[in-house]
Structures are given as C-alpha cells and as structure tokens.
C-alpha positions as CSV (number, residue, x, y, z in Angstrom):
1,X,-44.1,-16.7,-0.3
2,X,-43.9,-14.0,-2.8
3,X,-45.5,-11.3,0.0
4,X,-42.5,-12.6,2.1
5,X,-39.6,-12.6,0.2
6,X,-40.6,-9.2,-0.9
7,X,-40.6,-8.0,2.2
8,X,-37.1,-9.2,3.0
9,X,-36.1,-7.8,-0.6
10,X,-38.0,-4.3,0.2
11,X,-35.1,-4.2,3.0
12,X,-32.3,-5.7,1.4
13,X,-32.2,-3.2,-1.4
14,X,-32.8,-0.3,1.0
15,X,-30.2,-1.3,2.9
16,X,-27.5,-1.5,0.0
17,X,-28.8,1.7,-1.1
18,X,-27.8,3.2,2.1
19,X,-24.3,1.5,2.1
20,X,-23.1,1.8,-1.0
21,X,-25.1,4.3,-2.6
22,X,-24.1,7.0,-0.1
23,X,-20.8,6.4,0.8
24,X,-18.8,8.9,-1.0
25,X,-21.4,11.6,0.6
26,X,-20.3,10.4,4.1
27,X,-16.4,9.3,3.7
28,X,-16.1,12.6,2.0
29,X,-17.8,14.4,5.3
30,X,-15.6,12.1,7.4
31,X,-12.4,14.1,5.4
32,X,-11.4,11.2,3.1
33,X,-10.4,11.9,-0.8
34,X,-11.3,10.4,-3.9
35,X,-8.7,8.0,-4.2
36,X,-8.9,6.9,-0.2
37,X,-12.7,6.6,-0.6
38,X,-11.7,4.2,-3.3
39,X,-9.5,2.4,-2.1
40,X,-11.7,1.8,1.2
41,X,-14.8,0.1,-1.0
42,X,-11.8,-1.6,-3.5
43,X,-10.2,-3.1,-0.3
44,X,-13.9,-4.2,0.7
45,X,-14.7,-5.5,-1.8
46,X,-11.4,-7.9,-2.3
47,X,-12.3,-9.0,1.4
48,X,-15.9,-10.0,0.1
49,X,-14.7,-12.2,-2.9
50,X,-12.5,-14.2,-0.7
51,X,-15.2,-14.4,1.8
52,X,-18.4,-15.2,-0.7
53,X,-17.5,-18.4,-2.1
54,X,-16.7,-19.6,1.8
55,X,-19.8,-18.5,3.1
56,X,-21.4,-20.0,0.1
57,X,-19.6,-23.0,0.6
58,X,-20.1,-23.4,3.8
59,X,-24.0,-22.9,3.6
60,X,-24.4,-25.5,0.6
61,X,-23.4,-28.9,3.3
62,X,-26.0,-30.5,4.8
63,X,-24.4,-29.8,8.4
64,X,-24.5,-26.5,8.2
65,X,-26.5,-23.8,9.7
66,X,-29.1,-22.6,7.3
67,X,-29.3,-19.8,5.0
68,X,-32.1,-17.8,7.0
69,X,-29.6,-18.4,9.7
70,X,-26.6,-16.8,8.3
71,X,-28.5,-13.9,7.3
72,X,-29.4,-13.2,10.5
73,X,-26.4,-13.1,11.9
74,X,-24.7,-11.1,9.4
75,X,-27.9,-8.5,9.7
76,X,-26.9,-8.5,13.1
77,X,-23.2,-7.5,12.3
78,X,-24.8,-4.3,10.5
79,X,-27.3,-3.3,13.2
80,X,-24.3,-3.3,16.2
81,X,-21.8,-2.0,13.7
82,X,-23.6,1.1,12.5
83,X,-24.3,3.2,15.3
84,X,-20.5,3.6,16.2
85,X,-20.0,5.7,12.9
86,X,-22.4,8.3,13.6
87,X,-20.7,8.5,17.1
88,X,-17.2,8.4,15.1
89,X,-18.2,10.9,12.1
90,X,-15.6,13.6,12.1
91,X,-14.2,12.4,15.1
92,X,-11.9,9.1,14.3
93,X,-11.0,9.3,10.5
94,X,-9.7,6.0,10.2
95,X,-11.7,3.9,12.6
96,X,-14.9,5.7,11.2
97,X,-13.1,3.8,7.7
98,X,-12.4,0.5,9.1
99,X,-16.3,0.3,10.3
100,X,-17.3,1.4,6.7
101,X,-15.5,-1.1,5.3
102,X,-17.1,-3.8,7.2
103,X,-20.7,-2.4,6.6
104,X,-19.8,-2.9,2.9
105,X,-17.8,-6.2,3.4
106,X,-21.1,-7.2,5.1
107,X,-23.6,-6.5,2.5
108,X,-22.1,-8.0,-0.5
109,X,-21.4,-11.3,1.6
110,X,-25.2,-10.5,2.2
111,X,-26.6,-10.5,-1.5
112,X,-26.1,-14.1,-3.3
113,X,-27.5,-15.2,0.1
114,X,-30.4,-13.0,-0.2
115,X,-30.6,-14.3,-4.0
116,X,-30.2,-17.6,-3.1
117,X,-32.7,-18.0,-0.1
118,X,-35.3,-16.9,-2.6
119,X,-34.0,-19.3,-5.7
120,X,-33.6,-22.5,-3.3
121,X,-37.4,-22.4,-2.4
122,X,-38.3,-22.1,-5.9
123,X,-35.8,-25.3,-6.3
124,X,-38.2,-26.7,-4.0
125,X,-41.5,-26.4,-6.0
126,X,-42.4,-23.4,-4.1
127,X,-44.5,-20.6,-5.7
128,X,-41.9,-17.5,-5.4
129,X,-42.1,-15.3,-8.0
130,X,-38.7,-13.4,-7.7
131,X,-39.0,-11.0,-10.3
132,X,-41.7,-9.6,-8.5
133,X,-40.0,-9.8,-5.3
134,X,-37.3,-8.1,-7.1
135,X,-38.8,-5.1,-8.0
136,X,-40.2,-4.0,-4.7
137,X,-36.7,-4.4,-3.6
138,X,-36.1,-1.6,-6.3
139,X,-38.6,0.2,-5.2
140,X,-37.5,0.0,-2.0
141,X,-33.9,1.5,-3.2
142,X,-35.7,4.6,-4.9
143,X,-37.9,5.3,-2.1
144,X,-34.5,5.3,0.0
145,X,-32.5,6.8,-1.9
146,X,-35.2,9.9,-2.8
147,X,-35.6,10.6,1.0
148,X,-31.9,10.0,2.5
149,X,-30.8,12.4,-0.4
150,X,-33.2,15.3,0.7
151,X,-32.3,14.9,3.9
152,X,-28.4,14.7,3.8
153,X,-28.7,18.3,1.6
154,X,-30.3,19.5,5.1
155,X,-28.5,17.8,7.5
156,X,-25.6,15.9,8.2
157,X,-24.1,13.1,7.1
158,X,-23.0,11.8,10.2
159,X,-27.1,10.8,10.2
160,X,-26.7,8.3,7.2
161,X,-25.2,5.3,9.8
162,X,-28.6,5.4,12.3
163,X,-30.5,4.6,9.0
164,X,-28.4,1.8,8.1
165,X,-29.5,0.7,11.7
166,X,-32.9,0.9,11.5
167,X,-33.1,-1.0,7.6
168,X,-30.9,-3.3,9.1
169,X,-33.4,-4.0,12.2
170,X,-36.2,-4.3,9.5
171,X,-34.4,-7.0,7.1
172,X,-33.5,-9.4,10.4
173,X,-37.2,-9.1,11.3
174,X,-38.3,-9.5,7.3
175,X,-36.2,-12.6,7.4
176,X,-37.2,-14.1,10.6
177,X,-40.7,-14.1,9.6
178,X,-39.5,-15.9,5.9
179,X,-41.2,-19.3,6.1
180,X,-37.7,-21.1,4.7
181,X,-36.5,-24.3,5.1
182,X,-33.3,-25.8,4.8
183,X,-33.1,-28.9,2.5
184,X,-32.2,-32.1,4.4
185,X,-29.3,-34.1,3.9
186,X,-31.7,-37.6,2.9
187,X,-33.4,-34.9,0.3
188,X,-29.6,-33.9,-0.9
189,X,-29.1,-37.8,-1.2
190,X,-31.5,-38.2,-3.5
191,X,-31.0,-35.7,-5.3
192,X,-27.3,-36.3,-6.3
193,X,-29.0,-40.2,-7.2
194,X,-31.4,-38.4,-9.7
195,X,-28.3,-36.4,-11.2
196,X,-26.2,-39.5,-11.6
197,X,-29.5,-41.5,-13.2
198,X,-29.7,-38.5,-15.8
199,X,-25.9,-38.7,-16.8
200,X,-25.3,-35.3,-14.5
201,X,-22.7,-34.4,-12.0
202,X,-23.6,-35.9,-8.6
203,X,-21.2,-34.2,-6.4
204,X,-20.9,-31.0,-5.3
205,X,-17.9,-28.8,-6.9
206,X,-16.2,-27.9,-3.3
207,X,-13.1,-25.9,-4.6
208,X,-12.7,-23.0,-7.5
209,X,-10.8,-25.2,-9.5
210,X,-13.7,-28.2,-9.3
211,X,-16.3,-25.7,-10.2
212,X,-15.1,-24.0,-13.2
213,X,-13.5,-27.2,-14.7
214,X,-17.3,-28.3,-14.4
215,X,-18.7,-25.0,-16.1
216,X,-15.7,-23.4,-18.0
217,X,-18.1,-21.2,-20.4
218,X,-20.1,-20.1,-17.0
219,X,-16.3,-18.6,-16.1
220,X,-15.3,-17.0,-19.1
221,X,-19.1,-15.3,-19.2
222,X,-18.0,-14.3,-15.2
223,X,-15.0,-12.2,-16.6
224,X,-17.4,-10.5,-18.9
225,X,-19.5,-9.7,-15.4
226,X,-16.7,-8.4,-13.6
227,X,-16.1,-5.4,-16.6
228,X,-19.7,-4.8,-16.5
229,X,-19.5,-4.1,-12.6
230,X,-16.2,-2.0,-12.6
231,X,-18.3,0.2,-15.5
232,X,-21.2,-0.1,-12.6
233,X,-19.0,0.5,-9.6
234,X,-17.5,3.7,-12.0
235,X,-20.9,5.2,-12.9
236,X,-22.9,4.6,-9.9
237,X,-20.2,4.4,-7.0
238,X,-18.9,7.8,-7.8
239,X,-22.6,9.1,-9.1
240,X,-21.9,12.2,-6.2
241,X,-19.1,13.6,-8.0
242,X,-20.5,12.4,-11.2
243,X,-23.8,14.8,-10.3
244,X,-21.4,17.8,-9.2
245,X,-19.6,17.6,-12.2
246,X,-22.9,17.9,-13.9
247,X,-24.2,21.1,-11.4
248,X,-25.7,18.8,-8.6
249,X,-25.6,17.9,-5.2
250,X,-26.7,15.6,-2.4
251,X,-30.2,16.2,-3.5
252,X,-29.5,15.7,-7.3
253,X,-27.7,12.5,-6.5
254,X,-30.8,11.2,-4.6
255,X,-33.0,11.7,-7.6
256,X,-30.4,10.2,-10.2
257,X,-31.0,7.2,-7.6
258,X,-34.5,6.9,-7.1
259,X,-34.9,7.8,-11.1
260,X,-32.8,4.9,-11.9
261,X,-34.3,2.3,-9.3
262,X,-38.4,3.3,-10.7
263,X,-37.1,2.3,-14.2
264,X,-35.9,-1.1,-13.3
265,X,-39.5,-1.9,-11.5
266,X,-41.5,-3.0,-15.0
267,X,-38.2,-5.6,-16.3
268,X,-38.7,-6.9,-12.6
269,X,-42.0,-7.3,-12.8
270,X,-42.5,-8.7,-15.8
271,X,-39.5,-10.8,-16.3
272,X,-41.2,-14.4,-15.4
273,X,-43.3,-13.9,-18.8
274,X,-40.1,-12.4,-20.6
275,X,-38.4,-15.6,-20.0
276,X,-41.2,-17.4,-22.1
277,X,-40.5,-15.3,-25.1
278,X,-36.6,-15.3,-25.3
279,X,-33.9,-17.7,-23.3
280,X,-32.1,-16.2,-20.3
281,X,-28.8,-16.1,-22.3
282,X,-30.5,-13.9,-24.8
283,X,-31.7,-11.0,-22.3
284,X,-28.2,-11.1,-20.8
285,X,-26.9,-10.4,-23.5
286,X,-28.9,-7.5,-24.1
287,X,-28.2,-6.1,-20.4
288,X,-24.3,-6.0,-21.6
289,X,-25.1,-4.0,-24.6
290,X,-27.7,-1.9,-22.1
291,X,-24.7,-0.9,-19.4
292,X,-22.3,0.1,-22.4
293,X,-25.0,3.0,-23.8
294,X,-25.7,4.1,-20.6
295,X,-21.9,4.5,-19.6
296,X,-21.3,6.1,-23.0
297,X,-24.6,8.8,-22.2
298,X,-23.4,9.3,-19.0
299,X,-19.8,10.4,-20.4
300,X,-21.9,12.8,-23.0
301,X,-24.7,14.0,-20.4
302,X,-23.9,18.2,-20.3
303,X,-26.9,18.6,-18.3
304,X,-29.0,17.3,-14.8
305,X,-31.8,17.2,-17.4
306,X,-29.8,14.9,-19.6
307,X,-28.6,12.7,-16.9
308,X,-31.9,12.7,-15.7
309,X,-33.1,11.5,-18.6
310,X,-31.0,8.1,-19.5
311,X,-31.7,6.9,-15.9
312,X,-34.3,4.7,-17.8
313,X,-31.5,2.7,-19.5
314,X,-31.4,1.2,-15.9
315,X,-34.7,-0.5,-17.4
316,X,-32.7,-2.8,-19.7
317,X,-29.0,-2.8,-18.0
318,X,-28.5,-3.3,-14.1
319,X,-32.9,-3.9,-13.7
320,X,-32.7,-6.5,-16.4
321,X,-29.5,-8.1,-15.5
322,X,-30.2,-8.0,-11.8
323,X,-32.9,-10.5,-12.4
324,X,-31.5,-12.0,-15.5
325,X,-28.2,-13.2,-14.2
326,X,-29.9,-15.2,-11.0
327,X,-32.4,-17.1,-13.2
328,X,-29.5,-18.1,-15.3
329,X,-27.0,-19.1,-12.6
330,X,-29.7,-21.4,-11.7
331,X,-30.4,-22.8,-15.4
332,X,-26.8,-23.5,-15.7
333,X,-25.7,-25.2,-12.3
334,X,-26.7,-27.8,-11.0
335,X,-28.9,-27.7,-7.9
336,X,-25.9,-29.1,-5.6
337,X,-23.9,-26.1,-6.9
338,X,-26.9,-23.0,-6.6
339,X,-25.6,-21.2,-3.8
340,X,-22.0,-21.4,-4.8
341,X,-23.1,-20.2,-8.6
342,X,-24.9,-17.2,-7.0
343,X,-21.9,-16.5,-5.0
344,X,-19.6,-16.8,-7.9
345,X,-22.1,-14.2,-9.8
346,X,-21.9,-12.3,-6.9
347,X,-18.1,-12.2,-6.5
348,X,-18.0,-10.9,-9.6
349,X,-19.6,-7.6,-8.4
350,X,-16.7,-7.4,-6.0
351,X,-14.4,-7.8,-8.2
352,X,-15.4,-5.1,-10.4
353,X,-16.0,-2.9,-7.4
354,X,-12.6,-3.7,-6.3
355,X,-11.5,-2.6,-9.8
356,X,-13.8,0.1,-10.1
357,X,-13.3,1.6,-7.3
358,X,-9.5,1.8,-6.8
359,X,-9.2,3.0,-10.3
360,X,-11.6,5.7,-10.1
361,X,-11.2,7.3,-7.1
362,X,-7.7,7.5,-8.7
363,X,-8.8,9.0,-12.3
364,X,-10.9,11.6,-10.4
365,X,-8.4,13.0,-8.3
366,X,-5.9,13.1,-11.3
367,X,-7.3,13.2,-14.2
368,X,-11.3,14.4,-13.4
369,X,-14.5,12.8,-14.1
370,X,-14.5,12.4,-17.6
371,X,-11.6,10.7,-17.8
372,X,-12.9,8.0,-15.1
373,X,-16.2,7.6,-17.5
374,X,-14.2,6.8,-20.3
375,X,-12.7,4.0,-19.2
376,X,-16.4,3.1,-17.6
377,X,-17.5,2.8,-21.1
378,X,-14.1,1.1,-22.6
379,X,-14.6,-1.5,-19.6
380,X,-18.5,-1.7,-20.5
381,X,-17.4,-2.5,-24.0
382,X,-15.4,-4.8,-23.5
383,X,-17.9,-6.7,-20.8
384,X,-20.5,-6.3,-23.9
385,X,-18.5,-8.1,-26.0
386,X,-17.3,-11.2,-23.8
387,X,-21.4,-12.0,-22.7
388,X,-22.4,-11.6,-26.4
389,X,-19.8,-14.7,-27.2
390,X,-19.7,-16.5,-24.1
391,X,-23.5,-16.6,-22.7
392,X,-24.3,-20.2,-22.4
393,X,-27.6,-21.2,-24.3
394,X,-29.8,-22.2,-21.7
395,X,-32.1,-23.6,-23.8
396,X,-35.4,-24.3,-21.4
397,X,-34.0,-24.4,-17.8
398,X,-34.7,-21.5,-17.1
399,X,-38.3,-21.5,-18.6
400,X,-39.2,-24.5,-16.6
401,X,-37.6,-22.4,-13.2
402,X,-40.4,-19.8,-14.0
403,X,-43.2,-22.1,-14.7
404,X,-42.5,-23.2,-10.9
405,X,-43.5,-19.8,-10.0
C-alpha cells in the first residue's frame, strides 16, 4: 500500500510543481503582469475554497461516488485541459488565463483528496505509511522542478502545459492502479453506533457552521493556517521574481525548488517515529515558528548563495507541516468528518493563496520585492503566534494513527 500511494504521491506533487510552481514563468511569457498574474491564482484560489468543502462533502455520503473516483475525473480535467495552452501561448491572452485558472482550480480541489485517499485506508487498519509516501512525492517535486527549470532557460515556456499533460496521464494511471476501497454505508452505521457508545458525536457535521461549532479550537488554529499560506503563497508563488531580484533566472528558480523539496524528504520520512516522541500539536507548532525564519531569511538573503542556503528551513516549515497538519486533522476529527477536516486544512491554503497572491502581485509592481517579503514575514508572524496558542493537544490520537502504519 505504501509502494502505491507513493506512486500516486510521486505524481501528485510533480504535478503541483508544474502548476503552481511555474506559473509566473509562463503567465509572464503569455504577457501578463505581476498584479494580473496575481490576481489570476487569487481568483483561483477563491473558486477552490468554495468548491473543497463541496467536493469533500459530497465524497464523505455513503451514496457517493468514491474518492479514487473523483480523482480520476478531475485528473482527467487536467490531461484534456492542458494541451490547449501550449496551442494558446502568446496567441489568446486571456483564454490562455481562463485555462490556467482552471488547471490551478483543479489541483487544489485535487490535494485534501489525495491526502485523504491515503488517511481513509489507514482509518481502515491498513498499513500505509504516509510520511513515507510523502516524501517521494517531494522528491518527485525537486526532480520536477530541477529539470522543467533547465529546460524553460533553453526553451519556451509555451512547453510547460504538455508536461502538465503527461504528469497528469501518470497520476490517473498511479491512481487507477491504488487498491482503495470505499467504506460502506453498514460499516458507516456502525461506526456512528461506536461514536455514540463512547459519548462522541455520531453524525456527520454537513454544513460550516455544524463543523466548527463541533471543533471551535480546530477553526481558530485554521486562521493561523491561512497567514502561514499567504507567507507561503508570497515566498514561493512569486520565488521567479524573488530569484531575479536576487541575480537569477528560470534556471536559478528551478534549483531554489528542487533545493527546497530534497530538504523536506528526511521530516517525511521519519515523521511516523517523530510522532512517538512529541504530540502532533507540538511539531505544528514548530512548523509556524519554521515558516516565520525562513520568510524573515528570505527578506535578508543578498545573495543566490544565501538563498540557496536557507532552502533547508523547508526541512522543519512547509516538509514538516505538510505531513504534520494531515496526521493532526485526523487526531482531532472524528472519522465521519476526515475528509471534510482535510478539506478544511486544505481550504485554508486557498485562502492564503487567494490573499497572497492578490496582495503580492500588487506590492511587486508597486512597491518591489522587498516590500511584498515584509509583509510575508509580518503575515508569518502572526500565523506563528495563533498555532502556538491555539494548537489542540492531541494527546495520543495521533500516536495510535501511526502505530496503524
């Protein structure tokens, strides 16, 4: 199972790589701006948090079609949607846009699926170890990302789309080889009989307002999320003119990428055995305090070398928090609620794409690229803060989640 899901993660994180990782290089080649490329991921990422928690929703009923299902057919969506941009590049400004869009639309949709196809069969007893699994996705995203970046510093970036096709061809067949299997609505039964035998919530939370009122710490700890994204979505959503403004260039921006996906691989790894020495709350709130110095390093880097350098913060901020934040969803809702609490998690990365985005095309195109890092690290800080206060103690859940694996 582990072989599997790795497999499926290998393409995953090669395909988000690709989509977001590269998109200034190619908007900007399509004869967008700053603030326009912004405003394109920003308005992508609004679409995605409205459309998360429905997809989520929708896949946590009984009647529904299952998870390996819905991947499918939004893999699809990126394999047919792809190849028009490359026929588009330079040709159709705004259509070339529109299709972006949806690429991006589609692969946040795609990741607290992804997240939970893999946490649902360790729900059911299955040996999955997703750390592991994890880390070749990251390995995956540096092997991408080293390559595309060489080649779009030769080429063109009217190339980038056909490679979004071909990952995207390798995660439907990575995922229609996964052995899953959807949970059955007599196994849901008496599951939510267990839950009312141990004093727990037996239904499912089926709106917002249902769900936070059931896990109003898990909320406020969301809001601390979304500032860590936007400082994400600042630093690594804008890393092309971040490199430039450094001296770089496509090539340099490929490294930065690949540099910082090797340096989450041993957190990945290892992170089952981590969880036996500290709580999940406890390395999360480490990852906060991880994103702020590497915001703040990135604002004081005067040098590629430099930059290149505290890539291996990634180790203990986005690696560790990547893994972190899905084992802790699924200590601190119930199972009835998983895939919504991943979506949620996930939704939160929109949001602070949507925020991070908007604002700093903006600051680059008026103010430069220091000014956009500053309020990356005051929006780091104040993510930090709210995760050190408001992480839930999850006690032993999530202990017992990696003694399944």
């Amino acid at each position: 199972m582990t072989a599997r899901f790795s497999a499926v993660e290998f393409f995953f994180w090669m395909l988000l790589g690709d989509v977001i990782g590269f998109v200034s290089i190619f908007l900007l080649g399509c004869g967008f701006n700053n603030a326009q490329i912004g405003m394109i991921v920003a308005l992508a990422c609004g679409i995605s948090v409205i459309l998360q928690p429905i997809v989520a929703g929708y896949a946590d009923k009984p009647q529904s079609l299952s998870l390996k299902t819905i991947i499918l057919i939004l893999a699809g969506m990126q394999t047919v949607i792809s190849p028009f941009l490359s026929v588009l590049y330079q040709k159709s400004l705004w259509a070339a846009g529109v299709l972006y869009c949806i690429l991006i639309v589609g692969i946040h949709t795609l990741n607290p699926l992804i997240n939970a196809l893999g946490t649902e069969c360790i729900n059911q007893g299955k040996r999955l170890n997703f750390g592991v699994a994890r880390g070749i996705g990251s390995g995956g995203y540096a092997i991408l990302s080293y390559i595309l970046g060489i080649v779009l510093a030769r080429t063109d970036a009217g190339i980038q789309p056909l490679t979004i096709c071909l990952i995207s061809i390798g995660l439907a067949v990575s995922v229609a080889c996964f052995p899953f299997e959807k949970r059955k609505g007599a196994d849901e039964a008496a599951e939510r009989e267990n839950a009312c035998e141990e004093g727990k919530h037996p239904q499912n939370c089926n709106t917002p307002w249902e769900f936070f009122a059931r896990y109003k710490k898990f909320g406020i700890a969301l809001i601390g999320c979304v500032l860590l994204y936007t400082s994400h979505m600042m630093v690594s959503g804008f890393g092309f003119q971040i490199v430039v403004s450094k001296g770089g260039g496509s090539e340099e921006t490929g490294i930065v990428m690949a540099l910082a996906a090797m340096a989450e691989l041993p957190v990945l790894f290892v992170f089952t055995y981590m969880l036996k020495a500290a709580r999940c709350d406890i390395w999360i709130r480490i990852s906060g305090t991880a994103f702020m110095v590497k915001s703040l390093l990135t604002l004081w880097a005067g040098s590629m070398a430099f930059y290149y350098a505290i890539q291996i913060l990634q180790l203990l901020g986005w690696g560790l928090f990547a893994v972190a934040s899905v084992y802790y969803v699924n200590a601190v809702t119930e199972k009835q609620d998983a895939i919504k609490g991943q979506a949620y998690m996930t939704a939160t990365y929109s949001l602070g794409c949507i925020i991070g985005a908007a604002a700093g095309g903006e600051l680059i195109d008026s103010m430069g690229v220091d000014a956009m890092l500053f309020w990356a690290v005051a929006a780091s800080f104040g993510g930090m803060v709210i995760l050190l206060f408001a992480a839930s103690n999850t006690q032993k859940e999530d202990v017992r989640s990696a003694e399944k694996i």
